[in-house]
C-alpha angles and dihedrals in degrees: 000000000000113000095189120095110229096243093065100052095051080056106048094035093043099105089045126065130157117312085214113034097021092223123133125257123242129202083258073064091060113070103190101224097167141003136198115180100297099338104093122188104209139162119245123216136169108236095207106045106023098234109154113214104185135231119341128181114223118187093215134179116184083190088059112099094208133027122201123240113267109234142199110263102201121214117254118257121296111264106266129206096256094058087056090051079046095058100035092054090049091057095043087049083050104062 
């Protein structure tokens, strides 16, 4: 059963495609495995190429007459070695 309406998943979905195929998803892409009011937990697979992404939350409201693009949130910095010195020196300051 797939509660979203296919307008709305090309939108959300339009600045994203497969990292390996490069194709769009589609709402078939998108298999519903709980729900919980208008937070969803889905998985999330690329139709033409098979590759399985995993879960995914998506906050969704059918009643809703326009859906926001979903976009990329990219990880912090990797820890440097100055921010180890850094820390090292803030507990020994703080014995």
């Amino acid at each position: 059963m797939n509660e979203f309406v296919s307008k709305d998943i090309k939108n959300l979905f339009q600045n994203l495609c497969c990292s390996r195929c490069k194709n769009d998803f589609t709402s078939d892409s998108i298999i519903i495995k709980e729900r919980e009011g208008d937070i969803y937990i889905c998985n999330l697979t690329c139709q033409v190429c098979g590759k399985n992404f995993g879960n995914i939350v998506l906050r969704y409201n059918q009643k809703s007459e326009m859906h926001k693009a979903l976009e990329i949130i990219d990880c912090p910095a990797p820890i440097s070695s100055d921010d180890v010195i850094d820390a090292h020196l803030f507990i020994k300051k703080m014995k």
